[in-house]
C-alpha positions in Angstrom: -47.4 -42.0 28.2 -43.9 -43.0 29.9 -42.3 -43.0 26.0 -44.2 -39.3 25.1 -42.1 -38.0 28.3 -39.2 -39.4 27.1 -39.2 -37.9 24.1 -40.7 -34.7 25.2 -37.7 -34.8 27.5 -35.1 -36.0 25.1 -36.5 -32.6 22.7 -36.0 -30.5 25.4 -32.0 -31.7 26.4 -31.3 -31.5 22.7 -32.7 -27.9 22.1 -30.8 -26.6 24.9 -27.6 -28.7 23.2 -28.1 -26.7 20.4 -28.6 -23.5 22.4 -25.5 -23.7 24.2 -23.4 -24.8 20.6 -25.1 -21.9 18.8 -24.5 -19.6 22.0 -20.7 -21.1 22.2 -19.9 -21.0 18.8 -21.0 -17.2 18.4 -19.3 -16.1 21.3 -16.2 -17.6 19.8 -16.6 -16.9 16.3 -13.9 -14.4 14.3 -17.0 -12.1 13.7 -18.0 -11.8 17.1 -14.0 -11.9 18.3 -13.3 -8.4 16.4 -16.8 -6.7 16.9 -15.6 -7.2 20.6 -12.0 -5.7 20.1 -13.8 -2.9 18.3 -15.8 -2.2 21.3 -13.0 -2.2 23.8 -11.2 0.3 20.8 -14.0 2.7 20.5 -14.2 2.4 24.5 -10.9 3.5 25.2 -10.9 6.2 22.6 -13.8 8.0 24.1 -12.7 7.0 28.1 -8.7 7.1 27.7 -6.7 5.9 30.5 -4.7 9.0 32.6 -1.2 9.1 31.7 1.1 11.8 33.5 3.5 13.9 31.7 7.3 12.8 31.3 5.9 9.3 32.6 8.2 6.5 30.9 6.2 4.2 29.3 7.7 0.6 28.8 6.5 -2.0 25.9 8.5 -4.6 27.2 7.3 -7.9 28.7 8.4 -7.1 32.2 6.8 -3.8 32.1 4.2 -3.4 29.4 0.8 -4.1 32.2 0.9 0.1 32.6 1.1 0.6 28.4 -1.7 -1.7 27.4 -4.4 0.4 29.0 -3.1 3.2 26.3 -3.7 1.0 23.7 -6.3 1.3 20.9 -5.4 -1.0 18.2 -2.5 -2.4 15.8 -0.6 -3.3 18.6 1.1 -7.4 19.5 1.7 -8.9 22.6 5.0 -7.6 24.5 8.3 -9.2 24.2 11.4 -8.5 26.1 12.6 -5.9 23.5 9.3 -4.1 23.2 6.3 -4.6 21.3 6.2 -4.8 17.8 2.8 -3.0 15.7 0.8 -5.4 13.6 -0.7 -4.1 10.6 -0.8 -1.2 8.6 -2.0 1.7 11.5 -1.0 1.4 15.5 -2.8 3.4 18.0 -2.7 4.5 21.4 -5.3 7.2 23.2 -4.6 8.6 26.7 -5.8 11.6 28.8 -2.5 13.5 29.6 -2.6 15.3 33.5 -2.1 17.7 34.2 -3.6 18.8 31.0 -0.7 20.9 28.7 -1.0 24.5 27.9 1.4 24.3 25.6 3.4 21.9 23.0 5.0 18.8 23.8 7.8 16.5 22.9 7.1 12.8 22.1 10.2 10.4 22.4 9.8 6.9 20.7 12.9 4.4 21.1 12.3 2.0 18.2 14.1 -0.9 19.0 13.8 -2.8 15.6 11.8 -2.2 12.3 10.8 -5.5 9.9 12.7 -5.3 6.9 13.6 -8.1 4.4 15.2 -8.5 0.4 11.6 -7.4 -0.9 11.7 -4.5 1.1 14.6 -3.4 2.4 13.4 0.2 3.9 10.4 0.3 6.6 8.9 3.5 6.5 6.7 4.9 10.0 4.7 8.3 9.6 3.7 9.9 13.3 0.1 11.3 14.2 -0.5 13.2 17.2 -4.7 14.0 17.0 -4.7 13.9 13.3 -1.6 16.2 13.2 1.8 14.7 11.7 4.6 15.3 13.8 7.0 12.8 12.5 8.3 11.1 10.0 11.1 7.7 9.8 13.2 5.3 8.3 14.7 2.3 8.9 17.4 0.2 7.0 17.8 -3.5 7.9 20.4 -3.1 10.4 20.0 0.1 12.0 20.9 0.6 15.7 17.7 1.0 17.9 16.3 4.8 17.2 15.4 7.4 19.1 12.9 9.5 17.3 11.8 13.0 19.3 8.7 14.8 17.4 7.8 17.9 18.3 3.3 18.0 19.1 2.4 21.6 18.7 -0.1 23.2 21.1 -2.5 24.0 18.3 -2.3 19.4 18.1 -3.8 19.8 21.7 -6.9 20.6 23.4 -7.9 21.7 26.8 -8.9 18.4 28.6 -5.8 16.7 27.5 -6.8 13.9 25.4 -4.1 12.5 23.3 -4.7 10.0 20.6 -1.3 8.9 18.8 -1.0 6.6 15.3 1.7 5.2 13.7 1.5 4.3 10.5 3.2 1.6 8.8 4.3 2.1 5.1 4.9 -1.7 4.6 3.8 -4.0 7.5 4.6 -7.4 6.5 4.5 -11.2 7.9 7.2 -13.5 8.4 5.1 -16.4 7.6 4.2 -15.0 4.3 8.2 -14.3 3.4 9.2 -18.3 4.7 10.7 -16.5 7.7 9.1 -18.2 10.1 5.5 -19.4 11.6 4.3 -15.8 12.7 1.8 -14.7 10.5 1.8 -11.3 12.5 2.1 -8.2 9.8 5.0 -6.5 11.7 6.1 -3.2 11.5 8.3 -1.9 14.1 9.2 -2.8 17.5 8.5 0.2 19.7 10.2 -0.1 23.1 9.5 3.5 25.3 7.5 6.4 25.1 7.7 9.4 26.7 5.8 12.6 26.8 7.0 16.0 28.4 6.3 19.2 27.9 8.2 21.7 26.0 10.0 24.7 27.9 8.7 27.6 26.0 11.0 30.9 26.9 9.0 33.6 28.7 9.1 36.7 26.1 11.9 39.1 27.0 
């Protein structure tokens, strides 16, 4: 009797060692890694944070705790000259307040863009929901930019939801050139943002 609750014991410690593994293991797997960064995406495209206009927003390390909540996906961690995209598309989603009645002005300061002998020209195209408002770009050793793109009204909507992508013509990874160990696919190196609105003249 004594060796049947043994083992009747010993079956029950090692099915709930291989419930806790299988539970472990899936909660730390790659799949189950980006299904939950898709979740947190598709949550902050449909709730986006409140951002209010002609706010300057900061991708630096000692500043980039307000920027995150803005950010979708395609985005590293911040540095101390900014944050640099990863991969081909970079996307941020906000709810701008008070919402605009009319069109805006979007100032990007890229810092840096990755270039290299393979390809010497990064190329950036700006969305602003869906709309292209601008277009960039960038030589290997070109000063930090400021790029100012016009977002016309007829971009906007009436509760002020603002999703913005970058696209990246040709992301690439220092690892994969001998640069370095980063395997990041970098594009550019945004450091600020700023939204404002447009003064549009009162008709004479």
């Amino acid at each position: 009797m004594n060796s049947l609750h043994i083992m009747a014991g010993s079956l029950v410690v090692l099915g709930c060692f291989y419930t806790g593994s299988w539970a472990f293991f899936k909660t730390h797997s790659v799949d189950f890694i980006a299904a939950q960064h898709q979740a947190h995406a598709e949550q902050r495209r449909r709730a986006p944070a409140s951002c209010t206009l002609d706010t300057l927003l900061n991708f630096t390390s000692d500043a980039a705790a307000a920027t995150q909540k803005y950010q979708v996906q395609g985005w590293s961690h911040p540095e101390t000259w900014g944050t640099w995209t990863d991969g081909a598309v970079a996307e941020l989603a906000m709810r701008l307040t008070p919402a605009p009645s009319g069109p805006l002005r979007l100032m990007t300061r890229i810092q840096s863009a990755m270039t290299h002998r393979q390809q010497p020209i990064q190329e950036i195209e700006i969305l602003a929901n869906d709309t292209i408002i601008g277009h960039a770009f960038f030589r290997a050793g070109d000063p930090p930019l400021d790029l100012n793109s016009l977002i016309p009204a007829t971009a906007l909507n009436n509760e002020g939801m603002l999703r913005l992508v970058f696209r990246i013509a040709h992301p690439s990874s220092p690892k994969a050139l001998g640069m370095s160990e980063d395997p990041r696919q970098l594009g550019i190196l945004v450091h600020q943002i700023r939204i404002s609105a447009v003064a549009v003249d009162a008709p004479s």
